[in-house]
C-alpha positions in Angstrom: 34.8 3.4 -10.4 35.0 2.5 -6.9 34.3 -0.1 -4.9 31.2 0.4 -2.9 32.0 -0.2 0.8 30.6 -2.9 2.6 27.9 -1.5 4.8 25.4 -2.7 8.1 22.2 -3.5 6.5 19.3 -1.0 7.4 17.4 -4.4 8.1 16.8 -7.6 7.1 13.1 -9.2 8.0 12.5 -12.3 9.9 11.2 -14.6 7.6 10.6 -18.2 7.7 9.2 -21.3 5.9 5.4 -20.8 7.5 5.7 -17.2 5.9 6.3 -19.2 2.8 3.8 -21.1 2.8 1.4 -18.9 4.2 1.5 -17.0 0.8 1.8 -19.5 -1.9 -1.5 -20.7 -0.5 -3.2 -17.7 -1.5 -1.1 -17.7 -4.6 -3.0 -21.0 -5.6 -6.5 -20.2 -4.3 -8.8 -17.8 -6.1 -8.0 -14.2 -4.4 -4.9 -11.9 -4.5 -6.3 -8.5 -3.9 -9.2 -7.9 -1.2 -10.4 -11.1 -0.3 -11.0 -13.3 3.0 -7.9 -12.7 4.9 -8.2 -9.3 4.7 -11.1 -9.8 7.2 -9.4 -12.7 8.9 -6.5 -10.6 9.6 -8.4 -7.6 10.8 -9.7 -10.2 13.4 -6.4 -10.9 14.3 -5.5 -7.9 15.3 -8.0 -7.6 17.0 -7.8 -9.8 19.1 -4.1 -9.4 19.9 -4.2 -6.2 21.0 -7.8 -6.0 22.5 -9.2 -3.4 19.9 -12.8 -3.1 18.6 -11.8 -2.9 15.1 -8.7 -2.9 12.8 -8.4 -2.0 9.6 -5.6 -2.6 7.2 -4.2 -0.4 4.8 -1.4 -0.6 1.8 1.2 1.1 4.4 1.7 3.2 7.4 1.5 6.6 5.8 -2.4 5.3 3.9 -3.0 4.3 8.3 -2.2 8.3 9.5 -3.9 9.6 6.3 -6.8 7.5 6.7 -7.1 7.9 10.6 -6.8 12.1 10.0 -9.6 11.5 7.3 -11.7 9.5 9.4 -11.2 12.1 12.6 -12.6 14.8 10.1 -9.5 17.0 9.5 -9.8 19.3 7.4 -8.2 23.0 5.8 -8.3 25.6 9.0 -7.3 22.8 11.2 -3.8 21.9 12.5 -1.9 18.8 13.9 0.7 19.2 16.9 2.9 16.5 16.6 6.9 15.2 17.2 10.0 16.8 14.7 11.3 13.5 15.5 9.6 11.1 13.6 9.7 9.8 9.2 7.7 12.6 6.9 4.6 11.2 6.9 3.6 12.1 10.3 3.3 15.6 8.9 2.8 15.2 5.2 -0.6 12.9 5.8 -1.9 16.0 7.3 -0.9 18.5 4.8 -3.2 16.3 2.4 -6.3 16.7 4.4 -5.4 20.3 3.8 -4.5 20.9 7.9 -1.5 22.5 9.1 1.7 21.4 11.3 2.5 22.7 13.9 5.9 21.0 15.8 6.5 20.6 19.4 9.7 19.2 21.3 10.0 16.3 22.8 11.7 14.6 26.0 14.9 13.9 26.1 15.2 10.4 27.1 12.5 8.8 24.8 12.4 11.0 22.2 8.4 11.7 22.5 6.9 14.1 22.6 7.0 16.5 25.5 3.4 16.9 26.8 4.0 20.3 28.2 5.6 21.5 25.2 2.7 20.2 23.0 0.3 22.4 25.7 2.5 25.4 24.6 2.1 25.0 21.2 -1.6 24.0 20.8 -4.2 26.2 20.2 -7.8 26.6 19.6 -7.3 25.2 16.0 -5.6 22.2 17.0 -8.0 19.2 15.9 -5.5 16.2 17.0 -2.0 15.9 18.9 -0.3 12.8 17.2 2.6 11.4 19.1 5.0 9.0 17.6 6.0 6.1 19.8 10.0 6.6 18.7 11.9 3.6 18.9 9.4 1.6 19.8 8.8 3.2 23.7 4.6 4.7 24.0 4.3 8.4 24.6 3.0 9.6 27.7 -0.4 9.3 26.9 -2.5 9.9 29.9 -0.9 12.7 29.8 -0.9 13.9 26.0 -4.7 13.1 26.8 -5.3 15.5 29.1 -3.6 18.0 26.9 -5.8 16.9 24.3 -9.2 17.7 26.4 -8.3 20.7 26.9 -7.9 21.5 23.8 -11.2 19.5 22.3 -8.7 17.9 20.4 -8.5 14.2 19.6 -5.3 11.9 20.0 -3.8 9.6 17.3 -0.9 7.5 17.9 1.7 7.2 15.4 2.8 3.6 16.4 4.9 2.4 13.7 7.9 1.5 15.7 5.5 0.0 18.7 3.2 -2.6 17.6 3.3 -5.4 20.8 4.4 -2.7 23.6 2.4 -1.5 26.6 2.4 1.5 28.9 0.7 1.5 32.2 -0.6 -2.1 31.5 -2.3 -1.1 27.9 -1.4 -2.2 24.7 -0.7 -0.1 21.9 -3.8 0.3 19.8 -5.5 0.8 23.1 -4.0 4.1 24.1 -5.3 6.8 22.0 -8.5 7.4 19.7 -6.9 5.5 16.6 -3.4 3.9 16.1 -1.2 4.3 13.0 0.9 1.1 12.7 3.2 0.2 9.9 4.2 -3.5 8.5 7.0 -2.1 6.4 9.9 -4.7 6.4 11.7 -3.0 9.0 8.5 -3.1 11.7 8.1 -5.5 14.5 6.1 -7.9 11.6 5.8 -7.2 8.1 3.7 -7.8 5.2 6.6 -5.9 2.9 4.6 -2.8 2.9 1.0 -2.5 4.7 -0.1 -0.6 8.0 -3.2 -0.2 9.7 -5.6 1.8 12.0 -6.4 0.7 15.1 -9.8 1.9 17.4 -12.8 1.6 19.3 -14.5 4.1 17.8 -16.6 2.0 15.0 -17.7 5.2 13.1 -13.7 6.0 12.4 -13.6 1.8 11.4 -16.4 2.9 8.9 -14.7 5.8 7.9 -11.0 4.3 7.1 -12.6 1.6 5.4 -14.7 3.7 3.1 -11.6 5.7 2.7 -9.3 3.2 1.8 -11.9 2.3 -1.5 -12.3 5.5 -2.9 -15.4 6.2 -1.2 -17.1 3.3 -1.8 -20.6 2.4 -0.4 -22.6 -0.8 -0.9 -25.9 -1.1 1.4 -28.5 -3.6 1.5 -30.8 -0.3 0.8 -28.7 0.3 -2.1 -29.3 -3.1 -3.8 -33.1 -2.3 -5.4 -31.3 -0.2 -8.0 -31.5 -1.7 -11.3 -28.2 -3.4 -11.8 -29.0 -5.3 -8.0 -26.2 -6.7 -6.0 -23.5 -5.0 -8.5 -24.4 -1.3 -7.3 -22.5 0.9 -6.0 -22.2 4.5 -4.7 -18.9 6.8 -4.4 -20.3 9.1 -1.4 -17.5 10.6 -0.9 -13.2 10.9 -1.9 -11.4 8.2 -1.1 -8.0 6.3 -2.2 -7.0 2.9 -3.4 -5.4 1.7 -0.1 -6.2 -1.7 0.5 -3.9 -4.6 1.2 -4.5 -7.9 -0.7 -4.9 -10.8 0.6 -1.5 -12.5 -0.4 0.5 -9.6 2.1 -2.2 -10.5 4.8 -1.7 -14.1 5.4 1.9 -13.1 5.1 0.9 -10.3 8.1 -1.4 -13.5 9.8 2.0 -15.6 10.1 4.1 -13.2 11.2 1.7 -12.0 13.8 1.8 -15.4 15.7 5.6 -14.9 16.4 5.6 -11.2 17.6 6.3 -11.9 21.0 9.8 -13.5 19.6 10.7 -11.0 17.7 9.8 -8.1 20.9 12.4 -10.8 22.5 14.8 -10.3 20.0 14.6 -7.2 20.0 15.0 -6.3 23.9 17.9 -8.7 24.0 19.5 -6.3 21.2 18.7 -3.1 22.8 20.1 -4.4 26.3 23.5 -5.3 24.5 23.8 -1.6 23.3 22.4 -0.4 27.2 25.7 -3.0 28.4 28.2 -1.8 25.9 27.8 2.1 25.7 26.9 2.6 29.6 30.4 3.1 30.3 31.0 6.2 27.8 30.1 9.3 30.1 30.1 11.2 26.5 26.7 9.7 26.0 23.0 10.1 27.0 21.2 6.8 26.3 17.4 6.7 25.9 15.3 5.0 28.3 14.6 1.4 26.8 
């Protein structure tokens, strides 16, 4: 049998002793699943990136299929999004029963290519869904105005570009809902997680009934005869929630974003320095 060769590790997350701790904590209090730092770190996220509501999720592909749910798409419907960019992208839509339709995408960030996504558009595109590859934002003022004129709405794949801005916006702030992931090779993790962000509070409501199977407790609800303990499944959901031990892990890394965007930067501009010589390449814009 041979030996198996020593290879560059896809990624190894940044953690420290405060991420530690931040978990066993919940590990000795009372709550592991949804509990209060679910909410605490929806707040948190909120704050940081100057969005109306966040919601987390149990990983990046539950945030795109839970944003396309909570937009409303649907069977006869159709996505135009990026070729370049992890399945899920496209496979989040095929589950809401919507087509795919691919456009290409610009050549020195990878995005995609507003004027191509105009070409391919049509009267049954319900959302254009850019994916911020390698962590550098679409165009979106543009991709917007592709998107009026199409009565489409935007959704931001964001996975790789949670903590970047474009045109003095954050990220979460540049489309009608943002798919982020905290898989362990994101800018923070919680091991696996995501979540939506918006400022469109009936899409909050929406993803969060979505990622609890449906799920509806109301105070109008709670004169049925079992009281407080009622519940209603309105209509199809998932179980995508995150528990609270990955979200205080999410809370501490989340306070040391702005190193790790560091970090990153000063490893992109090494590769800019070393490989600007070779006149074989083309490198993206960082």
């Amino acid at each position: 049998m041979k030996d198996t060769p020593d290879l560059i590790p896809y990624a190894r997350p940044a953690l420290n002793q405060a991420d530690a701790d931040a978990v066993l904590e919940v590990l000795r209090g009372d709550w592991l699943t949804t509990g209060p730092r679910v909410a605490e770190f929806e707040a948190a996220l909120e704050a940081a990136f100057g969005i109306g509501h966040a919601r987390v999720v149990s990983s990046g592909t539950a945030a795109l299929h839970a944003a396309y749910a909570a937009s409303g798409l649907g069977p006869g419907e159709e996505i135009v999004t990026s070729p370049l960019t992890f399945v899920a992208t496209a496979s989040a839509a095929l589950h809401c029963g919507a087509e795919v339709r691919f456009a290409d995408v610009e050549p020195l960030t990878g995005n995609l290519d507003p004027e191509a996504a105009t070409t391919v558009a049509t009267t049954a595109t319900r959302l254009l869904v850019p994916t911020d590859f390698a962590g550098h934002p679409a165009d979106y003022a543009r991709l917007r105005a592709v998107a009026d004129g199409r009565s489409a709405r935007l959704i931001a794949d964001a996975a790789h570009s949670l903590g970047a801005r474009r045109d003095g916006r954050a990220v979460g702030c540049l489309a009608d809902a943002t798919a982020t992931s905290f898989h362990a090779v994101k800018a923070i993790t919680t091991g696996e997680g995501g979540a939506v962000l918006t400022d469109r509070p009936e899409w909050a409501a929406a993803v969060e009934r979505f990622r609890n199977h449906g799920i509806v407790r109301e105070p109008r609800l709670q004169d049925a005869p079992d009281g407080p303990w009622h519940y209603e499944v309105q209509s199809l959901g998932l179980n995508y929630r995150l528990p609270d031990v990955l979200c205080a892990l999410g809370m501490s890394q989340l306070s040391r974003l702005k190193d790790f965007l560091a970090r990153r930067r000063e490893i992109a501009g090494r590769y800019q320095r070393e490989l600007s010589g070779l006149g074989q390449l083309q490198l993206p814009q960082p």
